[in-house]
C-alpha positions in Angstrom: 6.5 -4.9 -9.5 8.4 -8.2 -8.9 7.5 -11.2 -8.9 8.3 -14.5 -7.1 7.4 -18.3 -6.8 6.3 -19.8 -3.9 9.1 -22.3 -3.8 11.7 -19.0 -3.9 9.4 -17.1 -1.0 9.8 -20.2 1.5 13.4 -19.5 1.4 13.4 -15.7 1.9 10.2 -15.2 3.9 11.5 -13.4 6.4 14.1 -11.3 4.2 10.8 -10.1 1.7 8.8 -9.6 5.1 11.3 -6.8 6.4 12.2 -5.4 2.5 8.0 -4.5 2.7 7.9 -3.0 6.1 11.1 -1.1 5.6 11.6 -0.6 1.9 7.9 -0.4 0.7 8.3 -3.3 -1.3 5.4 -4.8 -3.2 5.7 -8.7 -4.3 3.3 -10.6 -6.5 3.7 -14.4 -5.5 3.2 -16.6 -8.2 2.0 -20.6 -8.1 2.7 -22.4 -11.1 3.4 -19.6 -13.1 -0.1 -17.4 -11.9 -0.3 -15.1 -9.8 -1.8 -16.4 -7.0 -1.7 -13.2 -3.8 0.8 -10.4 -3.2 2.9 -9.5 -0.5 3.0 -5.9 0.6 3.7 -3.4 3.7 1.1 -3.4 6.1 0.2 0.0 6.3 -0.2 0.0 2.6 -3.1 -2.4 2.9 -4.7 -0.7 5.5 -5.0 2.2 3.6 -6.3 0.2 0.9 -9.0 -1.4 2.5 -10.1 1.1 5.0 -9.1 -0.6 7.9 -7.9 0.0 11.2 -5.7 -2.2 13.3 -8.5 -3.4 15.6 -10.5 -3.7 12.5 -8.0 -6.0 11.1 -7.5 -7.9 13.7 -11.0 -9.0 14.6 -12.3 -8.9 10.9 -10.4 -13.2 10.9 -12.3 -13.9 14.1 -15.6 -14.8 12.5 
């Protein structure tokens, strides 16, 4: 899995955004050195967690 700083992700946001929805691509995003979260394709995480969209979507509401 790759792995890229936050500085480097600021510039390519939107480029590492698209390569996970289309390509499948997982990123681990590191701060300092440490990984600190990961980026990856949505429907990934959903399966993951066991979440549906609505679910998702309301779970940040609180």
């Amino acid at each position: 899995m790759e792995r890229i700083g936050v500085r480097e992700l600021r510039e390519q946001l939107g480029r590492r955004v698209d390569a996970a929805h289309y390509r499948g691509e997982h990123v681990v995003i590191e701060k300092n050195g440490e990984p600190r979260a990961a980026l990856v394709p949505y429907e990934w995480w959903q399966e993951q967690t066991g979440q549906s969209e609505t679910e998702a979507d309301t779970s940040d509401q609180t």
